[in-house]
MARZA-359981 format. One record per residue: residue in one letter; residue number from 1; chain; x, y, z of N, C-alpha, C in turn. Coordinates in nm, 2 decimals. Atoms other than C-alpha are relative to their C-alpha. Layout:
N
+---+-----+---+--------+--------+--------+--------+--------+--------+--------+--------+--------+
| r |   k | c |    n.u |    n.v |    n.w |   ca.u |   ca.v |   ca.w |    c.u |    c.v |    c.w |
+---+-----+---+--------+--------+--------+--------+--------+--------+--------+--------+--------+
| A | NUM | A |      X |      Y |      Z |      X |      Y |      Z |      X |      Y |      Z |
...
+---+-----+---+--------+--------+--------+--------+--------+--------+--------+--------+--------+
END
This chain:
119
+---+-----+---+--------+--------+--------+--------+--------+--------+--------+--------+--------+
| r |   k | c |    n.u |    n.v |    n.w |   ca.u |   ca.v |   ca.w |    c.u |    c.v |    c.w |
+---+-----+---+--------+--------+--------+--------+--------+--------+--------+--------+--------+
| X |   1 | A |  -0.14 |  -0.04 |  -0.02 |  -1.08 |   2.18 |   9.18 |   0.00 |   0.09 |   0.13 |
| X |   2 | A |  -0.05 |  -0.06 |  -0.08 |  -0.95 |   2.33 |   9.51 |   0.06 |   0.12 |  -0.02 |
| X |   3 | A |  -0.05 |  -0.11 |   0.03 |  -0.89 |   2.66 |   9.48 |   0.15 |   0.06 |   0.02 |
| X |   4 | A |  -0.11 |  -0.03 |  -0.01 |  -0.61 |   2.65 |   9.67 |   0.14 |  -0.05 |  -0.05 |
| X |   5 | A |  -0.14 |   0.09 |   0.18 |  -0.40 |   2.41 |   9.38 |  -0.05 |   0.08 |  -0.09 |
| X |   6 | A |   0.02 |  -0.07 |   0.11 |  -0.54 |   2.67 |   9.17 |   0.12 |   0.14 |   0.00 |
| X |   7 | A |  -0.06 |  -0.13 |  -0.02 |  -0.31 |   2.96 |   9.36 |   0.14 |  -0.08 |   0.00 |
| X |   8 | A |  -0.14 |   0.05 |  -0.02 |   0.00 |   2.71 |   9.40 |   0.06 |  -0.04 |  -0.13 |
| X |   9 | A |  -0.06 |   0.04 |   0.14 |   0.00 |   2.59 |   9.06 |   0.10 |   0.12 |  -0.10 |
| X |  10 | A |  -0.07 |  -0.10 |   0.11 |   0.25 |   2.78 |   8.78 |  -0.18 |   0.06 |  -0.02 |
| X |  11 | A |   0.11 |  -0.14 |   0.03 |   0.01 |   3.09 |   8.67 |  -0.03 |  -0.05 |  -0.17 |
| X |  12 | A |   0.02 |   0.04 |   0.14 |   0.02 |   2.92 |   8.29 |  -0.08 |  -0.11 |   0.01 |
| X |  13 | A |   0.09 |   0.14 |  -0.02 |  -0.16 |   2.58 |   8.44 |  -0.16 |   0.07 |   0.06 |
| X |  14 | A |   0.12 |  -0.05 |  -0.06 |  -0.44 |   2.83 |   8.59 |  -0.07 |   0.13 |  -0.13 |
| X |  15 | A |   0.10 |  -0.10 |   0.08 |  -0.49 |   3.10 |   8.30 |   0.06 |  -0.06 |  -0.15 |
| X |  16 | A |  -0.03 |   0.08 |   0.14 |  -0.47 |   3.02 |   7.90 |   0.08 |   0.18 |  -0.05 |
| X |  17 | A |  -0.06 |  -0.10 |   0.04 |  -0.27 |   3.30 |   7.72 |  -0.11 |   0.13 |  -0.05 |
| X |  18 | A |   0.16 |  -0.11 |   0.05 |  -0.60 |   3.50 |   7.61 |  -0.06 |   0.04 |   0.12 |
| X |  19 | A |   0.10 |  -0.01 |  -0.15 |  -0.76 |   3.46 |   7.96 |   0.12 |   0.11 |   0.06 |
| X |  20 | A |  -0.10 |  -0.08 |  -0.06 |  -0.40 |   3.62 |   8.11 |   0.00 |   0.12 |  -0.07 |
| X |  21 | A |  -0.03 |  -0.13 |   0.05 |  -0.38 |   3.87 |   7.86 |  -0.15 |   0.12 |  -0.01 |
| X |  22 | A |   0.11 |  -0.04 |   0.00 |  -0.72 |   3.97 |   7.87 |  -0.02 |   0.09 |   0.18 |
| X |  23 | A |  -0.03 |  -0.05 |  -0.15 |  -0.67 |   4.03 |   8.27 |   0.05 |   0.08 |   0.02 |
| X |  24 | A |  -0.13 |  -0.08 |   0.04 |  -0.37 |   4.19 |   8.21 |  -0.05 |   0.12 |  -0.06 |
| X |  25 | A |   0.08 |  -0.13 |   0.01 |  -0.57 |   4.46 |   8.04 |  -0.10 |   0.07 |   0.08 |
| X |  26 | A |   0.11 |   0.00 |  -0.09 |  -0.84 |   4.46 |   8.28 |   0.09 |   0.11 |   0.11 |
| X |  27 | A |  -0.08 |  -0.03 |  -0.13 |  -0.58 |   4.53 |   8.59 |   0.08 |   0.15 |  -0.06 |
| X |  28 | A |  -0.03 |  -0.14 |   0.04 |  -0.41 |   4.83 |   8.36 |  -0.11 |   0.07 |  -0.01 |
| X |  29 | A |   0.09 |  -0.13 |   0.00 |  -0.73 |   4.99 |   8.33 |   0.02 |   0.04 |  -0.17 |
| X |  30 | A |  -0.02 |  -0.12 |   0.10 |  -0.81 |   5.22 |   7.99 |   0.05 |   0.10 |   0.04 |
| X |  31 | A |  -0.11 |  -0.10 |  -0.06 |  -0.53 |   5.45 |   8.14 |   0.01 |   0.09 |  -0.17 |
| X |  32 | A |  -0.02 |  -0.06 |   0.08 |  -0.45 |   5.73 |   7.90 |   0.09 |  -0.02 |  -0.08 |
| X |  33 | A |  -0.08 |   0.04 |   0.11 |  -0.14 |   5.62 |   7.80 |   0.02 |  -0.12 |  -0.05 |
| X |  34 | A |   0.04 |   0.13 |   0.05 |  -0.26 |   5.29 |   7.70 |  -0.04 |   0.05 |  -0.12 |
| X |  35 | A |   0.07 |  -0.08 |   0.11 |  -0.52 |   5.46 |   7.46 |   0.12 |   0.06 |  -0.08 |
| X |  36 | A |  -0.11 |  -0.06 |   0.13 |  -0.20 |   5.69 |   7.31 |   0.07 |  -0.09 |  -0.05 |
| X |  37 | A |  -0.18 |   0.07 |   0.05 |   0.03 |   5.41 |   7.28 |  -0.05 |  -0.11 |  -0.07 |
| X |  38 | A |   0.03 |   0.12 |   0.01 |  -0.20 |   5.16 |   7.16 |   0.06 |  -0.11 |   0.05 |
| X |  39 | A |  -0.05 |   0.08 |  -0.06 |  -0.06 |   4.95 |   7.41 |  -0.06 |  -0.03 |   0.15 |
| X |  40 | A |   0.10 |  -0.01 |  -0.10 |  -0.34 |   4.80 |   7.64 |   0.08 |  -0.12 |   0.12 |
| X |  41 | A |  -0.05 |   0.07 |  -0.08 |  -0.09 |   4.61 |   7.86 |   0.10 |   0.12 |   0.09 |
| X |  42 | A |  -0.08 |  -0.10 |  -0.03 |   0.12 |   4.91 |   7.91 |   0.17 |  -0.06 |  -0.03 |
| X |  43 | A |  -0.13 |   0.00 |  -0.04 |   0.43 |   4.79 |   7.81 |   0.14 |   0.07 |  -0.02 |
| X |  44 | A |  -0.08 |  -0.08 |   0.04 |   0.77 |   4.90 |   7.81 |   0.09 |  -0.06 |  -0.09 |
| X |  45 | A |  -0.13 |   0.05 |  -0.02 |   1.10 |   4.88 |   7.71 |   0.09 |  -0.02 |   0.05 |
| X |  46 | A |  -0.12 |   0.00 |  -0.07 |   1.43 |   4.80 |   7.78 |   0.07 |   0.10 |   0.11 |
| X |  47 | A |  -0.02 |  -0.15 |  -0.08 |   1.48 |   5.17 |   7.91 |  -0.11 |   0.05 |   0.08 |
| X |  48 | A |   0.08 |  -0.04 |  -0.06 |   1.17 |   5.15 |   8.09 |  -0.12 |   0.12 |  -0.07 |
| X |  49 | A |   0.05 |  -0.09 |   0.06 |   0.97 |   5.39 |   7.81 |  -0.11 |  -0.09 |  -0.05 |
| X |  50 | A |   0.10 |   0.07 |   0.04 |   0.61 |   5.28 |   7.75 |   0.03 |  -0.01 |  -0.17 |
| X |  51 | A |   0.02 |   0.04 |   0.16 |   0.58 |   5.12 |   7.38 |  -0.11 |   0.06 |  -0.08 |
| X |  52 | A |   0.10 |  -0.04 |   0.07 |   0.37 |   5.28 |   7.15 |   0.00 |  -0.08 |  -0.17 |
| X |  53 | A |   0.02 |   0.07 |   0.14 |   0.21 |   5.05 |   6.85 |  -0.10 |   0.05 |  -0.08 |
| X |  54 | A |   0.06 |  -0.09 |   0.14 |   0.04 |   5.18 |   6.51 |  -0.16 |  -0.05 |   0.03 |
| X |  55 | A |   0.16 |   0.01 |  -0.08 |  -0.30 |   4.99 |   6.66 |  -0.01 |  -0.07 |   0.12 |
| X |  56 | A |   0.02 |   0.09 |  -0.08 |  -0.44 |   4.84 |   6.96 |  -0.01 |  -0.09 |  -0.03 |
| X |  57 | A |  -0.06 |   0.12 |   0.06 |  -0.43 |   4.51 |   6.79 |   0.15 |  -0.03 |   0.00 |
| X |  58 | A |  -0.14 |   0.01 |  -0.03 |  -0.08 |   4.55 |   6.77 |   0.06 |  -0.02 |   0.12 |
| X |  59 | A |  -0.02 |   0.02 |  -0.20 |  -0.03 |   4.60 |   7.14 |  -0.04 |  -0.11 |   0.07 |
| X |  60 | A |   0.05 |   0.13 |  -0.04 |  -0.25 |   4.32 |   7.22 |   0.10 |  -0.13 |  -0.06 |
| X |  61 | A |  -0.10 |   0.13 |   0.06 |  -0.04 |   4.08 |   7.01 |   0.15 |   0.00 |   0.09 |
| X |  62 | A |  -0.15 |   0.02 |  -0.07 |   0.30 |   4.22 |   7.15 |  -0.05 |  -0.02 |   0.14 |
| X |  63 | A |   0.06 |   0.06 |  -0.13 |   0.12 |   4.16 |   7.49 |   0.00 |  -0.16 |   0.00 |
| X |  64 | A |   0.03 |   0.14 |  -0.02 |   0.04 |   3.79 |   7.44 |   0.11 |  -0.09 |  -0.03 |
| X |  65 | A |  -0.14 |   0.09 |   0.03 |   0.37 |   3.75 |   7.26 |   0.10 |  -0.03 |   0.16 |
| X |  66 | A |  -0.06 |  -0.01 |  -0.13 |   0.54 |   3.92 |   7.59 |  -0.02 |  -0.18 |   0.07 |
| X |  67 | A |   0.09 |   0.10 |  -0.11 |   0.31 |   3.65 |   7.84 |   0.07 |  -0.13 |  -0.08 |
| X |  68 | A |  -0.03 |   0.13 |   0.08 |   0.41 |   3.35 |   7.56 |   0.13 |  -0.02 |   0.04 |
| X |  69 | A |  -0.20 |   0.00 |  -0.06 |   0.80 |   3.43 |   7.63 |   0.01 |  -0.05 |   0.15 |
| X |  70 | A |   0.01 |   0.00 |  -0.13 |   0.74 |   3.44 |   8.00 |  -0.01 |  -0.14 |   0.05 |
| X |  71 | A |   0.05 |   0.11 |   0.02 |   0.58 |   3.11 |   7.95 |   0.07 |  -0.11 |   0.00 |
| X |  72 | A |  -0.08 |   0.11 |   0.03 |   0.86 |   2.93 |   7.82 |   0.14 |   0.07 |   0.06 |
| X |  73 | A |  -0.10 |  -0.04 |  -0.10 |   1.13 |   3.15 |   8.03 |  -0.03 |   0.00 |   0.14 |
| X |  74 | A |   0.07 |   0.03 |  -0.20 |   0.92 |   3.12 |   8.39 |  -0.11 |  -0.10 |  -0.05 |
| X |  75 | A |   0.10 |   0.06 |   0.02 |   0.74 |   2.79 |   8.31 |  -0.07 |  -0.03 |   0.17 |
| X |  76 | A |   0.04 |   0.02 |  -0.17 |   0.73 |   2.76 |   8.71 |  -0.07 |   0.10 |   0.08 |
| X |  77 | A |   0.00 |  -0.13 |  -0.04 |   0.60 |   3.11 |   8.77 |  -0.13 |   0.02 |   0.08 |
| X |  78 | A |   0.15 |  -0.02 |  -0.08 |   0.32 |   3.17 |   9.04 |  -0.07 |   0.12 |  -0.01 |
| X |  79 | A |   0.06 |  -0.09 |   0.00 |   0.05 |   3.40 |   9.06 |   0.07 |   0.16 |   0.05 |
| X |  80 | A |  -0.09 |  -0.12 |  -0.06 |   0.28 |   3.65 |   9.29 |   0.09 |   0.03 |  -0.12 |
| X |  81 | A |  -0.15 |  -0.02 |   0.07 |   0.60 |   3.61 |   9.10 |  -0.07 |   0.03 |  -0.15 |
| X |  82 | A |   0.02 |  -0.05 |   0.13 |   0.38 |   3.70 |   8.75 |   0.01 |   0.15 |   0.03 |
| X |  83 | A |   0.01 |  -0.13 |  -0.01 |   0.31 |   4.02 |   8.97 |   0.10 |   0.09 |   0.04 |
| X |  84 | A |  -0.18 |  -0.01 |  -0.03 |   0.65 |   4.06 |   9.10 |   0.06 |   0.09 |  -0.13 |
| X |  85 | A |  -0.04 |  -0.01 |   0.12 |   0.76 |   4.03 |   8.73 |  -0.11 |   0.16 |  -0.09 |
| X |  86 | A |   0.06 |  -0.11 |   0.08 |   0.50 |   4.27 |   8.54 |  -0.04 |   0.11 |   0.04 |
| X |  87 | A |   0.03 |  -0.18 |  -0.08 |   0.40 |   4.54 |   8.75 |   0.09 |   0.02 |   0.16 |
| X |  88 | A |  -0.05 |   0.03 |  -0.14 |   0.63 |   4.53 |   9.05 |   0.01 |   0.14 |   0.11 |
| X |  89 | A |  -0.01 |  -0.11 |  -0.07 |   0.66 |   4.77 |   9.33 |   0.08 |   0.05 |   0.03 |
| X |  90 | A |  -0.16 |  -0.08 |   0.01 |   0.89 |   5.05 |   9.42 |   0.03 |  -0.09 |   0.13 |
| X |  91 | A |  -0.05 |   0.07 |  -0.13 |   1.10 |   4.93 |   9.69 |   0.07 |  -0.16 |  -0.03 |
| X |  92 | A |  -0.05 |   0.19 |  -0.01 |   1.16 |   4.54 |   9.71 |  -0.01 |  -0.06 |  -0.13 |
| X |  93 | A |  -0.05 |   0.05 |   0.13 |   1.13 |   4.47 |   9.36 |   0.04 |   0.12 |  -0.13 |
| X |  94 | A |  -0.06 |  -0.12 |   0.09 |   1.27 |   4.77 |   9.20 |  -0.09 |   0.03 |  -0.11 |
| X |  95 | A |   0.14 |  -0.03 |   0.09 |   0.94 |   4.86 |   9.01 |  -0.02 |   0.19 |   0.04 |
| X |  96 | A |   0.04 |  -0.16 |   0.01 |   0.77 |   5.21 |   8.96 |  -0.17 |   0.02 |   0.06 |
| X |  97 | A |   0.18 |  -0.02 |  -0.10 |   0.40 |   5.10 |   9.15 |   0.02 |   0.06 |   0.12 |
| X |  98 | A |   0.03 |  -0.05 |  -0.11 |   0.28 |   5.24 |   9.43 |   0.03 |  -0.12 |   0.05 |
| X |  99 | A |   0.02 |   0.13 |  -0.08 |   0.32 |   4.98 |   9.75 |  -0.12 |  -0.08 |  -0.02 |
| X | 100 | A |   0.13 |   0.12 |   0.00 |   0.05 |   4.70 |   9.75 |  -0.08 |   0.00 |  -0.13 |
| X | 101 | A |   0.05 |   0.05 |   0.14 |   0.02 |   4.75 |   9.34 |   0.02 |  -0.16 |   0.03 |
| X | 102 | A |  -0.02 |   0.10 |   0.03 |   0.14 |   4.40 |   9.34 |  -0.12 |  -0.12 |   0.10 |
| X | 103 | A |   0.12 |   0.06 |  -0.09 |  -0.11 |   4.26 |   9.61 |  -0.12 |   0.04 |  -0.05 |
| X | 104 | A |   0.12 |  -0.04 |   0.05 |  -0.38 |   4.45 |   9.48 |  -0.04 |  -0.11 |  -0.15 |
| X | 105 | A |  -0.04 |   0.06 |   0.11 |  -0.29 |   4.23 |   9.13 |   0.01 |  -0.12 |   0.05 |
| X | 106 | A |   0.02 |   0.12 |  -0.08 |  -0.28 |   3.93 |   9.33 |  -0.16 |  -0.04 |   0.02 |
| X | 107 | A |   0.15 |   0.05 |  -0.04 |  -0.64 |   3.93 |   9.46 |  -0.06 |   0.04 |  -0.16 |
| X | 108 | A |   0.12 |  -0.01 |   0.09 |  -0.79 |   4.07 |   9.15 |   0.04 |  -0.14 |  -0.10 |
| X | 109 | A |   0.00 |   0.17 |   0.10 |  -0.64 |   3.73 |   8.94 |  -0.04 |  -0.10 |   0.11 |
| X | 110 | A |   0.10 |   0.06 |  -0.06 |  -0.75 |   3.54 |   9.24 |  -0.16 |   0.00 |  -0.02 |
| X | 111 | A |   0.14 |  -0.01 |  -0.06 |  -1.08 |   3.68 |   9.26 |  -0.05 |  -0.09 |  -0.18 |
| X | 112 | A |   0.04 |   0.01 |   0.13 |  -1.11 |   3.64 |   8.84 |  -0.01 |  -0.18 |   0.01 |
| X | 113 | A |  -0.02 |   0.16 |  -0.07 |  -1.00 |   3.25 |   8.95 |  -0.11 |  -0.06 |   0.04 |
| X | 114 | A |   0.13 |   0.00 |  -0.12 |  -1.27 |   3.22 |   9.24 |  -0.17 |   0.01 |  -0.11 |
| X | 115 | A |   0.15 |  -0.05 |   0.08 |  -1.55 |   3.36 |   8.98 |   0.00 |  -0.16 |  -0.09 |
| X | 116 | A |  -0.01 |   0.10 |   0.10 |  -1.45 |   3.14 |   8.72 |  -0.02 |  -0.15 |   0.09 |
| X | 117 | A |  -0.01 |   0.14 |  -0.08 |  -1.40 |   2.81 |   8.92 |  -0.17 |   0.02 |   0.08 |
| X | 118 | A |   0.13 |  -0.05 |  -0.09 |  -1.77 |   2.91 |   9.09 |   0.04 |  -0.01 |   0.11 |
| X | 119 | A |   0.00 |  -0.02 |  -0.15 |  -1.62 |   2.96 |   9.45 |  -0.04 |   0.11 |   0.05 |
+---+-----+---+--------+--------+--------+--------+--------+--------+--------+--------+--------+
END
């Protein structure tokens, strides 16, 4: 497979919901308020206030549920636009990352891509 049908393709035809959500922890890091909130994706809510669940199991689940929604609400969704969408940057997509969070998040699911695919 060509790596580069691997970056064009929707982001659901290149990772499986375990592989994404597994990344997805990876790229947040063991941050501190992951660990308090048992919520290893970091997510929030509606008001933008990190979720806190009763175990990290729980977090993980509402994590894969999140990505499952996404799934069947952006079945077209590319690697950028997952990053766009989940961690976006201040500025241009009205997020709370630092600049080039969302590029930084781009190469590291490429690179996870690249390893996997042996390129």
């Amino acid at each position: 497979m060509k790596i580069g049908g691997v970056f064009d393709q929707p982001v659901w035809k290149s990772f499986s919901i375990d592989e994404l959500a597994n990344e997805v922890t990876q790229m947040e890091g063991p941050s501190k308020i992951a660990i308090r909130n048992n919520n290893p994706g970091n997510l929030k809510d509606t008001e933008g206030n990190f979720i806190k669940f009763d175990t990290m199991e729980e977090g993980r689940a509402a994590l894969k549920q999140r990505l499952r929604n996404w799934q069947r609400r952006f079945p077209d969704m590319t690697i950028e636009q997952f990053n766009q969408r989940y961690s976006p940057d201040k500025g241009a997509h009205k997020g709370d990352n630092p600049p080039g969070t969302e590029e930084g998040r781009n190469k590291f699911l490429r690179s996870y891509l690249k390893r996997r695919e042996g390129l």
